[in-house]
Biopython code that builds the backbone (N, CA, C, O; Angstrom):
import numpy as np
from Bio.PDB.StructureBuilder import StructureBuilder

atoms = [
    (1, "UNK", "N", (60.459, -108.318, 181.669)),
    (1, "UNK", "CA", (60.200, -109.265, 182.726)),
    (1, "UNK", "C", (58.909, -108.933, 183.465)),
    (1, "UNK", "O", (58.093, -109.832, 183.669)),
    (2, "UNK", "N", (58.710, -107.829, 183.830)),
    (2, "UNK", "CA", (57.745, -107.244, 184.273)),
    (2, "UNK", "C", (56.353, -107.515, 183.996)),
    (2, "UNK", "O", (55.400, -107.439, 184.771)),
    (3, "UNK", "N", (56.389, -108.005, 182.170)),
    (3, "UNK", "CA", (55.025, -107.899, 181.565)),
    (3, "UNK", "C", (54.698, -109.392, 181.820)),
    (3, "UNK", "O", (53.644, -109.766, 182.333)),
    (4, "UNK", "N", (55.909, -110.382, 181.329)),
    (4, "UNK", "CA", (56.049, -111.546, 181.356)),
    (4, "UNK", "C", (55.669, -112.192, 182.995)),
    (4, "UNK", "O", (55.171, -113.299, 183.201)),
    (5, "UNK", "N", (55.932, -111.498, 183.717)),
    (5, "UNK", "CA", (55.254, -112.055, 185.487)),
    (5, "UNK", "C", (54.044, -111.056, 185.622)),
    (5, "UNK", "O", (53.639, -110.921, 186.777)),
    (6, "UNK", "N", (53.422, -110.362, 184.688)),
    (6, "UNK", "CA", (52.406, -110.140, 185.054)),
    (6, "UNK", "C", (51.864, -109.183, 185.918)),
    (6, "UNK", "O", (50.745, -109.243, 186.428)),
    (7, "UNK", "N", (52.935, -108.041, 186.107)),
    (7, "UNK", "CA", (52.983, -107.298, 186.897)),
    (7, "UNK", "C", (52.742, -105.878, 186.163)),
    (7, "UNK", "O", (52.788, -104.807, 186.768)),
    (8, "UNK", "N", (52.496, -106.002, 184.869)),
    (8, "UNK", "CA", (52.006, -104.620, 184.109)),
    (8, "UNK", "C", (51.573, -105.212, 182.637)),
    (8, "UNK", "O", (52.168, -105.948, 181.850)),
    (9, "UNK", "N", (50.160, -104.519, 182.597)),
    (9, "UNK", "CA", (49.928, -104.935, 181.065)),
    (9, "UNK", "C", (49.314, -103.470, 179.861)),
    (9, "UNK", "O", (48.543, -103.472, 178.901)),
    (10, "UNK", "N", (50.082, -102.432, 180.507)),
    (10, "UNK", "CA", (50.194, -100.944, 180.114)),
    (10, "UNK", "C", (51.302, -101.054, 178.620)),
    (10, "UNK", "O", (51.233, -101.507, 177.478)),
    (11, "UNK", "N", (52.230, -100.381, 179.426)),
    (11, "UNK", "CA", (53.378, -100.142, 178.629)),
    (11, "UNK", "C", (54.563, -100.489, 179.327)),
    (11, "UNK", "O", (54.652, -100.946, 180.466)),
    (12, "UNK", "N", (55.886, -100.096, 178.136)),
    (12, "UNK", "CA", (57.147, -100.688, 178.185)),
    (12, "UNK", "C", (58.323, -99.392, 177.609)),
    (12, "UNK", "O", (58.141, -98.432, 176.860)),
    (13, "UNK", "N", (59.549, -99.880, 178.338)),
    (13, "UNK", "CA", (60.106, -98.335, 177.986)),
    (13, "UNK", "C", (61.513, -99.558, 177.613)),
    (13, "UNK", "O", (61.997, -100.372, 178.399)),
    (14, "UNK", "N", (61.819, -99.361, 176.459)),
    (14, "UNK", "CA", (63.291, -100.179, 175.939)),
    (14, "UNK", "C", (64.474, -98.769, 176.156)),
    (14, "UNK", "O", (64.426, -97.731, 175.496)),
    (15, "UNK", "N", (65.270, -99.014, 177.012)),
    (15, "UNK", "CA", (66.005, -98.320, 177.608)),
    (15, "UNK", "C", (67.348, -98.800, 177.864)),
    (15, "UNK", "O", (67.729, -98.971, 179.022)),
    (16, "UNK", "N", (68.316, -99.098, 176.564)),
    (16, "UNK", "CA", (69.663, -99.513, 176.631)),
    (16, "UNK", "C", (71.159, -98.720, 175.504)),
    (16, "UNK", "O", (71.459, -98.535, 174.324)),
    (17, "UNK", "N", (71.415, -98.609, 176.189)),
    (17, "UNK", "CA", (73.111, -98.267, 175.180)),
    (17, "UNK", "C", (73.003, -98.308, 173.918)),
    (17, "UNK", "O", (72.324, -99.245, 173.498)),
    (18, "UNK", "N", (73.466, -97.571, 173.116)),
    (18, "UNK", "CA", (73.164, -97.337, 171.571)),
    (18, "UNK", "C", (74.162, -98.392, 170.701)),
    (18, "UNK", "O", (75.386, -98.477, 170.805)),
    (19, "UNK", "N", (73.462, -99.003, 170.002)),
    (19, "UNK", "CA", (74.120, -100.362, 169.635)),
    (19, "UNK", "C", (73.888, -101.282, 169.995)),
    (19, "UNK", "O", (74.416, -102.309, 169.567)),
    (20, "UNK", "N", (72.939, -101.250, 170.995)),
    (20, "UNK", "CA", (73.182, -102.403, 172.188)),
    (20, "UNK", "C", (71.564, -103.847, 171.817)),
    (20, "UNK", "O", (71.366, -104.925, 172.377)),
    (21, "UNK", "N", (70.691, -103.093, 170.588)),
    (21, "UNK", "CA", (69.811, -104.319, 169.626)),
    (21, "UNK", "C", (68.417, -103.199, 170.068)),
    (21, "UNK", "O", (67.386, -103.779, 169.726)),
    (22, "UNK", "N", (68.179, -102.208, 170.523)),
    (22, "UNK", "CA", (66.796, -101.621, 170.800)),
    (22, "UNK", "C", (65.881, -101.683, 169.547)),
    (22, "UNK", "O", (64.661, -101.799, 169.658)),
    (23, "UNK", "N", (66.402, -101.617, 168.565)),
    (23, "UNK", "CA", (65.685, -101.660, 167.561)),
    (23, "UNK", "C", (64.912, -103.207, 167.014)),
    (23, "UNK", "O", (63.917, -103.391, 166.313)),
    (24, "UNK", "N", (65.883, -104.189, 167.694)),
    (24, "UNK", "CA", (65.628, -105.478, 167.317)),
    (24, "UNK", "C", (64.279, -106.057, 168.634)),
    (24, "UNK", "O", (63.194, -106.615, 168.474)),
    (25, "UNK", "N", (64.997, -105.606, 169.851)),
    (25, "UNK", "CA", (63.829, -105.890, 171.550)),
    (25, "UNK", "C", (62.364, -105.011, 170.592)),
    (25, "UNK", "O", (61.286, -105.589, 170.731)),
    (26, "UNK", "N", (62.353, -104.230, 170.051)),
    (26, "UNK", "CA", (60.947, -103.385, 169.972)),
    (26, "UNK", "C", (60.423, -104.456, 168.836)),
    (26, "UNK", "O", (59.448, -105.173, 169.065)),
    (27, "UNK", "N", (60.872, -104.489, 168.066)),
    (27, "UNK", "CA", (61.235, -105.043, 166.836)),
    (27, "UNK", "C", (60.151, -106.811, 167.291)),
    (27, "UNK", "O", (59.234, -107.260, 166.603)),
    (28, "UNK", "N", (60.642, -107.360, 168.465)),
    (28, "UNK", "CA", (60.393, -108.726, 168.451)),
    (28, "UNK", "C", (58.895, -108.725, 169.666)),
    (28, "UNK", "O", (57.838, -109.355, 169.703)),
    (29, "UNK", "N", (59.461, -107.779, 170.438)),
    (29, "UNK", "CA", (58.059, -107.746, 171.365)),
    (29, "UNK", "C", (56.779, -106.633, 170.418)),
    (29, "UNK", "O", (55.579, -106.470, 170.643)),
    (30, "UNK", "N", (57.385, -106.230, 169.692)),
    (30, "UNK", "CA", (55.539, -105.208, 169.229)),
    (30, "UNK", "C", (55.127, -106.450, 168.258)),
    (30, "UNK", "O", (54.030, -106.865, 168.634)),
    (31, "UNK", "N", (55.559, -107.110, 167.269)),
    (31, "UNK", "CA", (55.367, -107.876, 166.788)),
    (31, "UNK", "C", (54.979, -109.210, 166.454)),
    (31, "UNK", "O", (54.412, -109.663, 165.460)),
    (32, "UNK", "N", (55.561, -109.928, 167.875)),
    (32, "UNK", "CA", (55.658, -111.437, 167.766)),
    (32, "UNK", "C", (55.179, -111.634, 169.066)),
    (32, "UNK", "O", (54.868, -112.809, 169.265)),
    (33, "UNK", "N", (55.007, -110.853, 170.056)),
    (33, "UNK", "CA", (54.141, -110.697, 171.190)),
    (33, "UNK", "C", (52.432, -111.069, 171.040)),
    (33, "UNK", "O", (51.616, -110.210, 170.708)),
    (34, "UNK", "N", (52.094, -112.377, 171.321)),
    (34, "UNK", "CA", (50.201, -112.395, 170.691)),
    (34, "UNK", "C", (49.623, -112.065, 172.225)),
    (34, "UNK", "O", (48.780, -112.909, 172.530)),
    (35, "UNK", "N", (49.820, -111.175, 173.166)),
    (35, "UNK", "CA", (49.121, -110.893, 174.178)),
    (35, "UNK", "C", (48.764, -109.770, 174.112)),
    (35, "UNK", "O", (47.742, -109.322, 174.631)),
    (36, "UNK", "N", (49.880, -108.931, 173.207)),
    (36, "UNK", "CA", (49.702, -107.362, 172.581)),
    (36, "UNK", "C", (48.822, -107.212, 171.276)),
    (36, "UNK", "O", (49.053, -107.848, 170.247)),
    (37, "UNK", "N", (47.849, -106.357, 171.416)),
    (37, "UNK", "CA", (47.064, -106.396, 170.027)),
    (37, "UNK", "C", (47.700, -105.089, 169.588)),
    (37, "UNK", "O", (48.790, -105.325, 169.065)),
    (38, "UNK", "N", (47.405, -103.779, 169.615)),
    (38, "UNK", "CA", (48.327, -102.826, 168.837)),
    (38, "UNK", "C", (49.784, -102.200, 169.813)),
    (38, "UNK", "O", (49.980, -102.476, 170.997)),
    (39, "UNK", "N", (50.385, -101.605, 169.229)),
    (39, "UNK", "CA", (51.615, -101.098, 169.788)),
    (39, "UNK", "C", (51.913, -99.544, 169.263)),
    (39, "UNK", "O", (51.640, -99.078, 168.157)),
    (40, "UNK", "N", (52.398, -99.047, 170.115)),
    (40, "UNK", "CA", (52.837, -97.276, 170.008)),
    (40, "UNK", "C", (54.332, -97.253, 170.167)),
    (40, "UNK", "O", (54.927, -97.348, 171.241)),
    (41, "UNK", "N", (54.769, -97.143, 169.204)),
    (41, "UNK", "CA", (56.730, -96.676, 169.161)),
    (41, "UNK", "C", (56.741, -95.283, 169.129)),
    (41, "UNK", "O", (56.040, -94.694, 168.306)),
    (42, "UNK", "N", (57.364, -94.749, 169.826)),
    (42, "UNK", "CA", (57.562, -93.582, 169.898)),
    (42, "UNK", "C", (58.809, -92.960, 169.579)),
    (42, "UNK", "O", (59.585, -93.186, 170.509)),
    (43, "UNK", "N", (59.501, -92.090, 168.434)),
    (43, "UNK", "CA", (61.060, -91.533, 168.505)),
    (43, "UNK", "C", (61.155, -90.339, 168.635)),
    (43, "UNK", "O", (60.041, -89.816, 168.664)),
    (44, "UNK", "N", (61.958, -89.654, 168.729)),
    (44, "UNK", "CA", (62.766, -88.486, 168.934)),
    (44, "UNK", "C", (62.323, -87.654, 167.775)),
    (44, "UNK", "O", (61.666, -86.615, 167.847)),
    (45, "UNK", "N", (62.750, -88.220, 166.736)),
    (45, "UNK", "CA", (62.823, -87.376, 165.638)),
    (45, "UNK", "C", (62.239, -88.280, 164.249)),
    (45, "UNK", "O", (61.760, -89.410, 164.337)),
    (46, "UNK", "N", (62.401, -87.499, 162.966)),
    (46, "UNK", "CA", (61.520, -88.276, 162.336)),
    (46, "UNK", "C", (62.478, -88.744, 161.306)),
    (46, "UNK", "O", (62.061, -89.293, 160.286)),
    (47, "UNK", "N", (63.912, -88.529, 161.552)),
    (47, "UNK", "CA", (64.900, -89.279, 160.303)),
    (47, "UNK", "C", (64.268, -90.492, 161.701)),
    (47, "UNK", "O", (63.052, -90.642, 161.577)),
    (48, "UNK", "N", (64.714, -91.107, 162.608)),
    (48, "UNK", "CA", (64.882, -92.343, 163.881)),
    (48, "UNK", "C", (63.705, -92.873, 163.900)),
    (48, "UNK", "O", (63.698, -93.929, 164.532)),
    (49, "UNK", "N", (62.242, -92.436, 163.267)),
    (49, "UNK", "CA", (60.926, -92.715, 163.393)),
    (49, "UNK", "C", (61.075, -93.749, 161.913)),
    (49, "UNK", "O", (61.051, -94.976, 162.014)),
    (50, "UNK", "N", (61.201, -93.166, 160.801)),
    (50, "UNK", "CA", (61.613, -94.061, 159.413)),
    (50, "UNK", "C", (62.319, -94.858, 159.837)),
    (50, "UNK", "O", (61.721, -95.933, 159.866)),
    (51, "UNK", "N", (63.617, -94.962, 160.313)),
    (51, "UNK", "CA", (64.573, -95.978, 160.506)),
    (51, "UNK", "C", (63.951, -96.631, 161.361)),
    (51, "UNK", "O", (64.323, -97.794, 161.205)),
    (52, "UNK", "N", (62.912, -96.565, 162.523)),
    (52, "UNK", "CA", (62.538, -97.759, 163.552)),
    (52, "UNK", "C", (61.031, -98.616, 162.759)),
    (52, "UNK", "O", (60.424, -99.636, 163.084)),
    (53, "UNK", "N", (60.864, -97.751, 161.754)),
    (53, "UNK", "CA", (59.681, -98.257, 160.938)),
    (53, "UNK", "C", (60.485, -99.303, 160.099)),
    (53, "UNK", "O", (60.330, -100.476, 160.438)),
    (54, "UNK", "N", (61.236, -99.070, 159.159)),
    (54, "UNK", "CA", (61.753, -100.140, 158.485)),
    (54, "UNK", "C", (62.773, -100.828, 159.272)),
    (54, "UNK", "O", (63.575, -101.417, 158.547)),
    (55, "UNK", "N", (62.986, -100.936, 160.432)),
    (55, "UNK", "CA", (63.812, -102.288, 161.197)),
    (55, "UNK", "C", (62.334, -103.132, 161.430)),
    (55, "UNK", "O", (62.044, -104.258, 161.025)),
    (56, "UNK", "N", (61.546, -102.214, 162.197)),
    (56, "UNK", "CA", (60.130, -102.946, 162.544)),
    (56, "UNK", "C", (59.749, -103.901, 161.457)),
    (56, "UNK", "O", (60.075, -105.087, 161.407)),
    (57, "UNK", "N", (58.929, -103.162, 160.486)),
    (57, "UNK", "CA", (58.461, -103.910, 159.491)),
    (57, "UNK", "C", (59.281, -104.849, 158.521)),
    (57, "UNK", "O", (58.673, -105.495, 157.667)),
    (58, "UNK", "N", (60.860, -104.946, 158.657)),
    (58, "UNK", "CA", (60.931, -105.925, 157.915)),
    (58, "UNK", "C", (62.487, -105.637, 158.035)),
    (58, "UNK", "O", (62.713, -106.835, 158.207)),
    (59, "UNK", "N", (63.467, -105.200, 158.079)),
    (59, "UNK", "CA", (64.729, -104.986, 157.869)),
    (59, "UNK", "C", (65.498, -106.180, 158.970)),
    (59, "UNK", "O", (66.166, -107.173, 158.683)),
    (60, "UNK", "N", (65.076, -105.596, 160.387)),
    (60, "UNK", "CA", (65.328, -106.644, 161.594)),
    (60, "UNK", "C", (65.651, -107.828, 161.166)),
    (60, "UNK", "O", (66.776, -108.299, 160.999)),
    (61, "UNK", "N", (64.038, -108.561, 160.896)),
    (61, "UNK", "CA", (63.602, -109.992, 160.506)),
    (61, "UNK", "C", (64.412, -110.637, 159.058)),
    (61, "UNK", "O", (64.467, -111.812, 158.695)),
    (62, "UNK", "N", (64.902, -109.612, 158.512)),
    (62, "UNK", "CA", (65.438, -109.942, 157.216)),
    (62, "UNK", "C", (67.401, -110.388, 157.679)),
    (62, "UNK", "O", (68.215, -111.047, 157.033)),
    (63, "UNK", "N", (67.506, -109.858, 158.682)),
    (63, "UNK", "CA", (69.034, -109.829, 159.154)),
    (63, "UNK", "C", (69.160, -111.149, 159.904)),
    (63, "UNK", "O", (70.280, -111.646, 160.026)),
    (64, "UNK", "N", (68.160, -111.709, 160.380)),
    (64, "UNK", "CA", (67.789, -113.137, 161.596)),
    (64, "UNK", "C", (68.383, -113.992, 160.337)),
    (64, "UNK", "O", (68.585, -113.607, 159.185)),
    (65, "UNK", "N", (68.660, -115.635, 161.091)),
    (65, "UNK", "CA", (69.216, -116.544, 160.156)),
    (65, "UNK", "C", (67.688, -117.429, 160.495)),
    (65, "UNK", "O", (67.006, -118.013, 159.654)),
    (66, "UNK", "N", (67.510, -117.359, 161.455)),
    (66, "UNK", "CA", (66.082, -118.441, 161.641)),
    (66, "UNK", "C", (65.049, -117.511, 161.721)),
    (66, "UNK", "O", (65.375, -116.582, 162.460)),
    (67, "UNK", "N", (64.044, -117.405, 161.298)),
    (67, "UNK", "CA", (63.024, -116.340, 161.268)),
    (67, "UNK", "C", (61.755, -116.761, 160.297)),
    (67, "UNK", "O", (61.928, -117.213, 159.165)),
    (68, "UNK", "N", (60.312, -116.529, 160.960)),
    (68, "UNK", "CA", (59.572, -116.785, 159.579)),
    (68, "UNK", "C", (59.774, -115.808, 158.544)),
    (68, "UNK", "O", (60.416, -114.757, 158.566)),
    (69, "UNK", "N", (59.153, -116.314, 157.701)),
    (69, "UNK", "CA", (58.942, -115.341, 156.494)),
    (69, "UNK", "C", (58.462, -114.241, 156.736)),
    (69, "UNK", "O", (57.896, -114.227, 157.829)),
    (70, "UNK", "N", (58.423, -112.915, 155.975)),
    (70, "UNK", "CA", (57.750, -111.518, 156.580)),
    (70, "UNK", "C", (56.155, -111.544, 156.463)),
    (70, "UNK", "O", (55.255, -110.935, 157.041)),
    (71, "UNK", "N", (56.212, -112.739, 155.231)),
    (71, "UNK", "CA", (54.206, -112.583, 155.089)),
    (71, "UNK", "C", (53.791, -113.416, 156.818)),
    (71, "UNK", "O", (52.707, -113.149, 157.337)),
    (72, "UNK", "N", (54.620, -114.224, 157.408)),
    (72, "UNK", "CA", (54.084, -115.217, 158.394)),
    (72, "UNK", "C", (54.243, -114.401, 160.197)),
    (72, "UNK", "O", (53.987, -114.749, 161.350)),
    (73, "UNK", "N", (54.825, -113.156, 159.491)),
    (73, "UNK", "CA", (54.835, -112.554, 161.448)),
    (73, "UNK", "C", (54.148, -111.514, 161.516)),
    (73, "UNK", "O", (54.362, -110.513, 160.833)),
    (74, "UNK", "N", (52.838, -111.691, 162.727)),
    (74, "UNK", "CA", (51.916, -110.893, 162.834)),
    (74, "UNK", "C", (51.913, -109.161, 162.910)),
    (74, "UNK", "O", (52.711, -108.441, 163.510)),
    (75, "UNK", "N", (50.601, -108.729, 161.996)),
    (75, "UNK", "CA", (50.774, -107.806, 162.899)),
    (75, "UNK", "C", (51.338, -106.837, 161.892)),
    (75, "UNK", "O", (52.513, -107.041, 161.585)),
    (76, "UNK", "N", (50.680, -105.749, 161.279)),
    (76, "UNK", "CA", (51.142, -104.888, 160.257)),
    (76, "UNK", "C", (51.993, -103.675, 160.881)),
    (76, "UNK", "O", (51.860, -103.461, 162.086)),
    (77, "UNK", "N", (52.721, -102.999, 160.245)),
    (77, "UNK", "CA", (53.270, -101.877, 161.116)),
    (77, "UNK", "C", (53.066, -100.319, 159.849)),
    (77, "UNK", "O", (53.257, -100.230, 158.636)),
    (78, "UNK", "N", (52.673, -99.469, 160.740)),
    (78, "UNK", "CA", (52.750, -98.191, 159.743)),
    (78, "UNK", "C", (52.997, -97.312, 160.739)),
    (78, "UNK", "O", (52.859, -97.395, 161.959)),
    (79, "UNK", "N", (53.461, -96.288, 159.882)),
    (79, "UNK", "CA", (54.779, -95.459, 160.359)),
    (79, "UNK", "C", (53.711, -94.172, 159.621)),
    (79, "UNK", "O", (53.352, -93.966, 158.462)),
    (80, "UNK", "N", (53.399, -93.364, 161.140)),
    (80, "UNK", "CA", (52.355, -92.058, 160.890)),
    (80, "UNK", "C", (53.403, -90.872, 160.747)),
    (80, "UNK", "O", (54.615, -90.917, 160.958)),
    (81, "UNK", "N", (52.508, -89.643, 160.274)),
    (81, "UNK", "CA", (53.336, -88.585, 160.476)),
    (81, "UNK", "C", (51.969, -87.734, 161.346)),
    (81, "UNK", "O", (50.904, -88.213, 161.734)),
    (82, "UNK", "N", (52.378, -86.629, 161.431)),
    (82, "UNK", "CA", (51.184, -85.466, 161.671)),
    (82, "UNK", "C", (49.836, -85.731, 161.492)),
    (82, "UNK", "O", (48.955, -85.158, 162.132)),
    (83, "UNK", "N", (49.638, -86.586, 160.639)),
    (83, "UNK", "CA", (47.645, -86.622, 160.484)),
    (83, "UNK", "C", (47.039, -87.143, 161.411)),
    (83, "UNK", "O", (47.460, -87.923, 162.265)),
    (84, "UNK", "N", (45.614, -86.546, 161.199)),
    (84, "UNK", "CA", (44.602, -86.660, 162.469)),
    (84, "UNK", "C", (45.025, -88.071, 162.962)),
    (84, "UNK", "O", (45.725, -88.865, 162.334)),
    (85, "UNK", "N", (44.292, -88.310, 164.620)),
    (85, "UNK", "CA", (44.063, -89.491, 165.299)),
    (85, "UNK", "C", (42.877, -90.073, 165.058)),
    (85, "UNK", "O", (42.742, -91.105, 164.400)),
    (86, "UNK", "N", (41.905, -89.385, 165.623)),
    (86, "UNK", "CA", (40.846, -90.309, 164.788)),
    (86, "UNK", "C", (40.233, -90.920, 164.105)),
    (86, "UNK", "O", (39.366, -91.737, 164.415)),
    (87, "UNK", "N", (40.649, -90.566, 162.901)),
    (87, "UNK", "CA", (39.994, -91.759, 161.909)),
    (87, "UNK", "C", (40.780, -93.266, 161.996)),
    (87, "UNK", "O", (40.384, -94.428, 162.080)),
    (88, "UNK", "N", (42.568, -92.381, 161.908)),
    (88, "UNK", "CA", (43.193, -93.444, 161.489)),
    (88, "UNK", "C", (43.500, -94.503, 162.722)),
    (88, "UNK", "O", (44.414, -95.322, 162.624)),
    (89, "UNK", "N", (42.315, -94.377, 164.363)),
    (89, "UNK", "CA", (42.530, -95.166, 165.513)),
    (89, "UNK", "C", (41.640, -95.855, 165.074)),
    (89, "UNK", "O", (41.895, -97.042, 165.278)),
    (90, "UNK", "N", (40.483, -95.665, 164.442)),
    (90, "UNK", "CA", (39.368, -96.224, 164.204)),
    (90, "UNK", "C", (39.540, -97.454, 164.005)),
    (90, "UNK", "O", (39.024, -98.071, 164.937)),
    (91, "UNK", "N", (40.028, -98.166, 163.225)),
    (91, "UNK", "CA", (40.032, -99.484, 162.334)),
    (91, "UNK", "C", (41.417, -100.220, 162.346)),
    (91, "UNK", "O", (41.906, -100.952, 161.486)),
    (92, "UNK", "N", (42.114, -99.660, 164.055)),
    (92, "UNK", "CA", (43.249, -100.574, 164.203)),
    (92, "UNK", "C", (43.212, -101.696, 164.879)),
    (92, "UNK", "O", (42.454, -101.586, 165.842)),
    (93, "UNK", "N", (43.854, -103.051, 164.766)),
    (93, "UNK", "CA", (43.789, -104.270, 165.101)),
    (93, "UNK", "C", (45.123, -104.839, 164.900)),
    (93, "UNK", "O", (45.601, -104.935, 163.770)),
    (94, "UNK", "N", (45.707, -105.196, 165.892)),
    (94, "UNK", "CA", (47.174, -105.706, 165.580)),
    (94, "UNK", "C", (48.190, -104.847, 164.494)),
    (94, "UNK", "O", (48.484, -105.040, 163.315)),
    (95, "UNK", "N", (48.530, -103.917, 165.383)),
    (95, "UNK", "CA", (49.266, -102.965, 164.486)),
    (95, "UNK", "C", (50.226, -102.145, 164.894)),
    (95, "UNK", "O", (49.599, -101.120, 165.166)),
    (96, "UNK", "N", (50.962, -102.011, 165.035)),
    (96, "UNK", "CA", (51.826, -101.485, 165.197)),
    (96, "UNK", "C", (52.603, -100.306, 164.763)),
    (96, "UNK", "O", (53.535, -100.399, 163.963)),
    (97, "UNK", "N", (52.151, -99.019, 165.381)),
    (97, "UNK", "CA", (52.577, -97.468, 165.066)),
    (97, "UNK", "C", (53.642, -96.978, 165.285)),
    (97, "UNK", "O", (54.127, -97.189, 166.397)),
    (98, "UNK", "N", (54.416, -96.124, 164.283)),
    (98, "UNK", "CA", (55.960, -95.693, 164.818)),
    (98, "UNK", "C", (55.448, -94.537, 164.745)),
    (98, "UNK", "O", (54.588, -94.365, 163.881)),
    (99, "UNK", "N", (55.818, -93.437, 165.609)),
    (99, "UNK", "CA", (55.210, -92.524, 165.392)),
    (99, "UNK", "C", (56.657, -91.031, 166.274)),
    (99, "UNK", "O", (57.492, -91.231, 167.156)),
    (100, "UNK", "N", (56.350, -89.780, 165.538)),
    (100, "UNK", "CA", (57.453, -89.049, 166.665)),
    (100, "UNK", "C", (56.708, -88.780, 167.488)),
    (100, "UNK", "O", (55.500, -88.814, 167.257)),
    (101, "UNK", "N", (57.358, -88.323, 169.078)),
    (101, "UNK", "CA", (56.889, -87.311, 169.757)),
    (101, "UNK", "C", (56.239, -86.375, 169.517)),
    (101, "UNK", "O", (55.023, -86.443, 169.697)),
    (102, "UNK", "N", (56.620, -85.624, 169.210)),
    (102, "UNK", "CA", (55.514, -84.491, 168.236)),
    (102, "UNK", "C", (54.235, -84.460, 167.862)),
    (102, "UNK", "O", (53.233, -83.769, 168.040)),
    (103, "UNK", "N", (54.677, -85.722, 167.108)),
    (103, "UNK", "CA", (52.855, -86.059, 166.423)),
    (103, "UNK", "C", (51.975, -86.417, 167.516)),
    (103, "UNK", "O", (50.822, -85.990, 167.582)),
    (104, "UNK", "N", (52.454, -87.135, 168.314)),
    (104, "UNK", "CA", (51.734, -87.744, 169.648)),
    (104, "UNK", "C", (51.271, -86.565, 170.543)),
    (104, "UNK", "O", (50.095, -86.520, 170.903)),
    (105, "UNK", "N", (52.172, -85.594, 170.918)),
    (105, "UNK", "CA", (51.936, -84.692, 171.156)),
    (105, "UNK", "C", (50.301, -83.861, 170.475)),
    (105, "UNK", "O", (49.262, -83.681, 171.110)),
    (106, "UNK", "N", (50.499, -83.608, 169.479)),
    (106, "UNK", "CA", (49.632, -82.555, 168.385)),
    (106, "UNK", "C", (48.401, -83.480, 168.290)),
    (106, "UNK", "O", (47.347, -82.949, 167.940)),
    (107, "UNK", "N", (48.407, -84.556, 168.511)),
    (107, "UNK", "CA", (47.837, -85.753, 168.518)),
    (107, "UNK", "C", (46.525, -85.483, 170.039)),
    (107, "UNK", "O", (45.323, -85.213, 170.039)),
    (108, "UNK", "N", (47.501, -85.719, 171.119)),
    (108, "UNK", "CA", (46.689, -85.511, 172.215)),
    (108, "UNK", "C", (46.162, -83.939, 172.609)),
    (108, "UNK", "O", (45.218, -83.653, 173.345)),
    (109, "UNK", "N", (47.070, -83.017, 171.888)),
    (109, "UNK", "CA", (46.222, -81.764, 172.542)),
    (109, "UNK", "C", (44.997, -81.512, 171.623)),
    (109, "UNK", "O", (44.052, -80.892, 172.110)),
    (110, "UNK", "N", (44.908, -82.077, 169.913)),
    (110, "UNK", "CA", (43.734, -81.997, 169.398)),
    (110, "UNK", "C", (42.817, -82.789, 170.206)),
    (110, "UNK", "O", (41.931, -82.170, 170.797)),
    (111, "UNK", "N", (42.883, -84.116, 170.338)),
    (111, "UNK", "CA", (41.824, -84.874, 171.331)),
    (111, "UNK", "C", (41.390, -84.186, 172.656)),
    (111, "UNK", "O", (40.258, -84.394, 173.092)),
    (112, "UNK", "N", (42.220, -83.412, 173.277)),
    (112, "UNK", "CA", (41.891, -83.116, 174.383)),
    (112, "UNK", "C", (40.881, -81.400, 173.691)),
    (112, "UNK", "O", (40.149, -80.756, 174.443)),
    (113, "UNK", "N", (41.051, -81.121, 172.617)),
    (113, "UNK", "CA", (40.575, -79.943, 172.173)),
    (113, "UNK", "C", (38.759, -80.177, 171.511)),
    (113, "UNK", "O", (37.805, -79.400, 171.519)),
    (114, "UNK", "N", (38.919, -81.743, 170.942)),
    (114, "UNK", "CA", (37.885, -81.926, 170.242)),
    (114, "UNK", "C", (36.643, -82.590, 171.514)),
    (114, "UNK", "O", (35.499, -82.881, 171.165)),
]
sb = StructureBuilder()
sb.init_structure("model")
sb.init_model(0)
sb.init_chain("A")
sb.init_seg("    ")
for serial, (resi, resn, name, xyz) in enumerate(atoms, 1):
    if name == "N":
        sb.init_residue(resn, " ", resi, " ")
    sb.init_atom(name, np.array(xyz, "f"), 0.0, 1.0, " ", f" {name:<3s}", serial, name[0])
structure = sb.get_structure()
């Protein structure tokens, strides 16, 4: 609601009960959102980082009864591990990163190192 009145155009924290569709809310706003050009998912761990990569990129949308096709919803998604930030920030445009803690982590203390 927040982003939607315009009152933050940062970030977003999906914060509900397990079961309760988090995978589907990330799922529809990193994706089908055209005000957002790239997106940062962040998980715990890296079995929950795979699993939020394939709901993202296509599992979600495949479970919907009305839905476009997967070639017709914007917006590619890849699912990083450990490798550098820089190159692979270089040449992003509508995209959407699943990524763990960790990496984000190892991520910012190299940047803050280089």
């Amino acid at each position: 609601r927040a982003f939607k009145d315009g009152k933050t155009f940062r970030a977003a924290l999906v914060h509900v009960p397990t079961g309760a569709g988090k995978s589907g809310i990330i799922a529809l706003l990193t994706r089908l959102t055209p005000n957002v050009g790239n997106s940062l998912v962040l998980a715990p761990r890296v079995s929950l980082r795979d699993q939020l990569g394939r709901d993202i990129k296509s599992r979600f949308f495949e479970c919907l009864t009305k839905c476009p096709k997967l070639e017709q919803i914007p917006k590619r998604v890849e699912v990083w591990d450990a490798r550098p930030l820089k190159p692979a920030v270089d040449g992003l445009k509508d995209t959407v990163v699943v990524a763990t803690i960790q990496s984000f982590h190892s991520w910012s203390t190299a940047a803050g190192s280089g």
